[in-house]
LUMLUM-67024 format. One record per residue (C-alpha): y negated, x, z negated. Coordinates in steps of 0.25 Angstrom, whole numbers, padded with zeros to 4 digits, always signed. Layout:
YXZ
...
This chain:
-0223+0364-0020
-0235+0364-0011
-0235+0364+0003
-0236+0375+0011
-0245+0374+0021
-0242+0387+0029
-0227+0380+0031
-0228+0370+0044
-0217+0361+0048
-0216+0358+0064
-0216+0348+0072
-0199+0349+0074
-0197+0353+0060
-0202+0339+0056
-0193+0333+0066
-0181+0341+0063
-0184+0335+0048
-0186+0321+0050
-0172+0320+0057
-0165+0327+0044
-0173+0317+0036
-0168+0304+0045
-0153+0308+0047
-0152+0312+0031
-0155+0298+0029
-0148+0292+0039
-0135+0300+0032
-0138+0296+0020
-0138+0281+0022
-0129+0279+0031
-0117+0289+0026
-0105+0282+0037
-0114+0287+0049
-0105+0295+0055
-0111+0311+0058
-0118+0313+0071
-0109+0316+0081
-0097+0312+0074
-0087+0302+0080
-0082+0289+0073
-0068+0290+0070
-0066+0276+0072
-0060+0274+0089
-0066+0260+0096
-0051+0256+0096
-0052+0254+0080
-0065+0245+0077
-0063+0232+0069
-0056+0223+0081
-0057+0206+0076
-0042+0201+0076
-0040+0186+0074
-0030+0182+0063
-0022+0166+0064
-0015+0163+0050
-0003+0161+0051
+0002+0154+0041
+0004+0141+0049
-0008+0134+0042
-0012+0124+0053
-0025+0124+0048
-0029+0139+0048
-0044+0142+0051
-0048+0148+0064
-0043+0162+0065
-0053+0172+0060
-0056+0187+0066
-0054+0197+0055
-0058+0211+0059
-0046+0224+0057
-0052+0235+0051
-0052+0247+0059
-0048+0258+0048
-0041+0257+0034
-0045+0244+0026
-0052+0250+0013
-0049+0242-0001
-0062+0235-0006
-0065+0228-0019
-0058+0214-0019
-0069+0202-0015
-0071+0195-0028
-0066+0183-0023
-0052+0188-0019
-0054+0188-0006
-0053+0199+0004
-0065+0206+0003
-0074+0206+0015
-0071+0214+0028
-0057+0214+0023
-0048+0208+0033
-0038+0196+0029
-0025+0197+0036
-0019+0185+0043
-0008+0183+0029
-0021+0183+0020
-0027+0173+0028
-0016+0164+0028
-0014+0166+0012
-0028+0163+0011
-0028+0151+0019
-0015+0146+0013
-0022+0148-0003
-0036+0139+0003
-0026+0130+0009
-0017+0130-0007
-0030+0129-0013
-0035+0115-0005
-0022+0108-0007
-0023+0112-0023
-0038+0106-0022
-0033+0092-0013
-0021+0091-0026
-0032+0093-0037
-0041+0082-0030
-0027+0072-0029
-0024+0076-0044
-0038+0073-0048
-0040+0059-0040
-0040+0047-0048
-0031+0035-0046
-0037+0023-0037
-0033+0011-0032
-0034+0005-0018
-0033-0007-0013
-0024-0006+0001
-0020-0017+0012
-0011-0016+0025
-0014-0026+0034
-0008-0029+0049
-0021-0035+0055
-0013-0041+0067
-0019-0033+0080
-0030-0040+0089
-0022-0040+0101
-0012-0050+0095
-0023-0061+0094
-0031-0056+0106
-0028-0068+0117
-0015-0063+0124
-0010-0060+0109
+0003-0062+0102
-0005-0069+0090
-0012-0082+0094
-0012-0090+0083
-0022-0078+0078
-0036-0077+0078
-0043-0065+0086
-0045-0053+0080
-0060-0053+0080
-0056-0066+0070
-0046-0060+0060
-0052-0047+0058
-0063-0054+0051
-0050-0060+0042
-0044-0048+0042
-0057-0041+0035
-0056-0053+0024
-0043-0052+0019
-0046-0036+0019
-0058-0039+0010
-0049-0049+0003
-0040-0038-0002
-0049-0029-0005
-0042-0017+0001
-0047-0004+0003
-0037+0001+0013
-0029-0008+0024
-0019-0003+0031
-0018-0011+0045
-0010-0014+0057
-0012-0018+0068
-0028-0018+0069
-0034-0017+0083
-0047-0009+0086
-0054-0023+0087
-0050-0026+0073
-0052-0012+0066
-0066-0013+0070
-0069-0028+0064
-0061-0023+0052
-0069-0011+0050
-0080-0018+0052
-0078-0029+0042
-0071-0020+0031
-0078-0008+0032
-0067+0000+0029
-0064+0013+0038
-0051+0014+0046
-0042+0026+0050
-0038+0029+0060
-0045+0016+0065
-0050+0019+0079
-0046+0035+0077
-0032+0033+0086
-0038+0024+0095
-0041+0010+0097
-0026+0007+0099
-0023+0014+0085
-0031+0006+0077
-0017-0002+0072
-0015+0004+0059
-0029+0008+0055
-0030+0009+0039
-0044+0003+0034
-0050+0008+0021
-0063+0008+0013
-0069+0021+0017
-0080+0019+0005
-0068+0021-0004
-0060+0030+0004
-0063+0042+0011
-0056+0046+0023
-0048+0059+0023
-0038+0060+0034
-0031+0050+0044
-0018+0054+0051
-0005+0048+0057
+0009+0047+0059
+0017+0040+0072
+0025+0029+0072
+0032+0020+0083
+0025+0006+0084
+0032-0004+0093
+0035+0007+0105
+0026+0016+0102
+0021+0028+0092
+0009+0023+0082
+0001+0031+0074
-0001+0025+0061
-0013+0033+0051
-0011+0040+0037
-0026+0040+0031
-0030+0049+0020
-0040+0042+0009
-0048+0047-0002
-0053+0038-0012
-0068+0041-0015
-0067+0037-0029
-0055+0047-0034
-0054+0056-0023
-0039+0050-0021
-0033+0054-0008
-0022+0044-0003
-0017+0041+0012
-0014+0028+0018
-0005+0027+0029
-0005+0015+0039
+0007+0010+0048
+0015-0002+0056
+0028+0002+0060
+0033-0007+0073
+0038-0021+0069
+0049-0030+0075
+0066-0025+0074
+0073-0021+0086
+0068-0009+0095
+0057-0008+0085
+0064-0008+0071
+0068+0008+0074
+0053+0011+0075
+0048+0004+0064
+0057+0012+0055
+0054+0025+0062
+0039+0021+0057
+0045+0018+0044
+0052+0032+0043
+0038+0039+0047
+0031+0030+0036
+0039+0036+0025
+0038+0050+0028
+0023+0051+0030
+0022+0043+0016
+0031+0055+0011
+0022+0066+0018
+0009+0060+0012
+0016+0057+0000
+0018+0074-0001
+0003+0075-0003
+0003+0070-0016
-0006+0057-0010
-0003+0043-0012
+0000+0036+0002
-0003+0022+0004
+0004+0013+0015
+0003+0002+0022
+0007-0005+0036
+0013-0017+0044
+0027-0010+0042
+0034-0022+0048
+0046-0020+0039
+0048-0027+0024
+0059-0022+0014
+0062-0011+0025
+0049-0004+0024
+0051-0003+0011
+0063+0001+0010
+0062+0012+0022
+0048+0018+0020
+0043+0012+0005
+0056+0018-0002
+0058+0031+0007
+0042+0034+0005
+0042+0031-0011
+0031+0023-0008
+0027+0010-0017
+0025-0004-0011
+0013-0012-0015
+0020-0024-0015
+0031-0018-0024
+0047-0014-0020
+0054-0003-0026
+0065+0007-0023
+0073+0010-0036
+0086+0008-0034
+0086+0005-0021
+0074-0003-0012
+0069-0015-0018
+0057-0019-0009
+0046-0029-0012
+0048-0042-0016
+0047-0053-0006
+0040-0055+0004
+0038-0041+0008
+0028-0039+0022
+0027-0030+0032
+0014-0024+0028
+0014-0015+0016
+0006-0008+0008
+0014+0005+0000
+0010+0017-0006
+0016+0031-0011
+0012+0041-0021
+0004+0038-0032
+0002+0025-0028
+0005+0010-0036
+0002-0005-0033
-0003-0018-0035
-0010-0028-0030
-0001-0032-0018
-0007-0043-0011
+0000-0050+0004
-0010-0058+0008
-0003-0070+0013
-0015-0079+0012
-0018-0088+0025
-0031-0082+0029
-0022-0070+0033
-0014-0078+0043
-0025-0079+0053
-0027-0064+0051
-0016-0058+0056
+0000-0059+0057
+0001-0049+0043
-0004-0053+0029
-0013-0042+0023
-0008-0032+0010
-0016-0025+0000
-0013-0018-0014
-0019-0009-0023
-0014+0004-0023
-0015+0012-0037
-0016+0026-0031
-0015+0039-0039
């Protein structure tokens, strides 16, 4: 068909054209754009309004409360998300959340108990040692015939290296002397100056190329008039992946006014061992417990715990053979020992007012 050239279009005519041409397209690509002059049938009132929702499932460590948006109209199925989850711009009400949280939670501990099943057996050579405190041979002290602390310390870190051990539980050490010791030893401490500088007492010392550090905590007990702190450390062992705590602790000593708070320490003793026992870890032991056959028979035996130095509750309580110390090193779980060694060699006399204990601990 030719053009006619009698036929002329004008000026508004090509105008009039253009606008057909540009809102055609516009219809055409964007099809939700309500007519001209219509009204949305959505008010203000019923846009999308953020709510905050808290689980509430009593989990103590929930995350941070997250803004989910309400839809303003009906909710319109959608295919499921391939990975089961809620497919997005679907809202996740405050039960879903705390199912979810409660399944990652289920899931982590079920990753935790296939790392214990899978870590191998180790052993580790672990002491308690009751380094007799600074103050008592600081002038002024209770402990003359003693050298300084500044003297012993450097003792101290001999017979540490002489026993070889890998974990020492203390008493007693002063701020003055956990320094010279973790300077000389090289061993790392917990909760070492954490507490304070007056909490140093009970600090547990342990080769941190061997173990890593995982958690430190504590329970209370009275010690002489007043409430101690005494630490619970959770190890790893590098080399199998082997978790395992180690709990530290000197209940008070002498009879009398005194005798109903070491046995109140005692009583706390065994059920913390009986807690961290439910974790399915081993839980090693050890402390200036100022008590002999009772110790063992009110906290080994109640706690089913194993004494390095031997003892046995079958058919009533038989405690170690003689002579039994104060200090002990014990252990519950999957735990057996040998190697018990009470260093009762003179060098030790000049060291402190306790004999140093070590044994090897078969864990796992």
């Amino acid at each position: 068909m030719e053009f006619d050239p009698r036929i002329r279009i004008r000026p508004w005519q090509t105008a009039l054209i253009a606008v057909a041409v540009v809102a055609g397209l516009v219809f055409v690509f964007t099809p939700e754009l309500p007519l001209l002059g219509a009204s949305s049938s959505t008010p203000a009132s019923a846009l999308p309004t953020p709510v905050t929702v808290v689980p509430s499932d009593g989990n103590t460590h929930a995350p941070e409360p997250q803004e989910i948006v309400q839809p303003s109209g009906p909710i319109v199925p959608s295919e499921p998300s391939p990975t089961g989850s809620p497919a997005f711009g679907q809202p996740i009400s405050p039960v879903e959340l705390a199912q979810q949280q409660q399944a990652a939670e289920l899931a982590r501990k079920a990753a935790e108990e296939a790392n214990r099943q899978q870590a191998g057996p180790f052993d580790v050579r672990i002491g308690s040692f009751n380094v007799l405190g600074s103050q008592h041979t600081a002038p002024g002290g209770d402990r003359k015939n003693f050298p300084l602390a500044s003297v012993r310390s450097a003792g101290a870190a001999d017979v540490i290296a002489k026993h070889d051990v890998e974990i020492l539980g203390t008493q007693e050490l002063q701020d003055d002397q956990l320094a010279a010791l973790l300077s000389r030893t090289g061993f790392a401490a917990y909760p070492g100056l954490e507490w304070g500088v007056k909490e140093t007492d009970n600090s547990i010392l342990y080769d941190a190329d061997r173990f890593a550090f995982v958690s430190g905590s504590k329970f209370i007990i009275p010690f002489m008039g007043r409430p101690r702190p005494q630490p619970i450390l959770l190890l790893k062992d590098r080399a199998t992946g082997g978790e395992f705590y180690v709990v530290n602790t000197h209940p008070s000593a002498h009879d009398g006014q005194y005798l109903t708070e070491r046995r109140q320490g005692q009583d706390t003793l065994v059920g913390i061992v009986n807690q961290l026992k439910a974790s399915g870890l081993p839980v090693l032991v050890t402390g200036d417990m100022n008590d002999r056959e009772e110790f063992y028979c009110r906290v080994v035996q109640p706690a089913g715990m194993v004494a390095s130095n031997g003892g046995s509750y079958t058919g009533g309580c038989n405690p170690p053979p003689s002579p039994i110390a104060v200090d002990w090193v014990v252990g519950a779980g999957p735990v057996t020992w040998s190697d018990y060694w009470r260093d009762t060699s003179p060098v030790t006399n000049r060291i402190s007012d306790h004999f140093i204990i070590s044994a090897t601990a078969h864990v796992g």
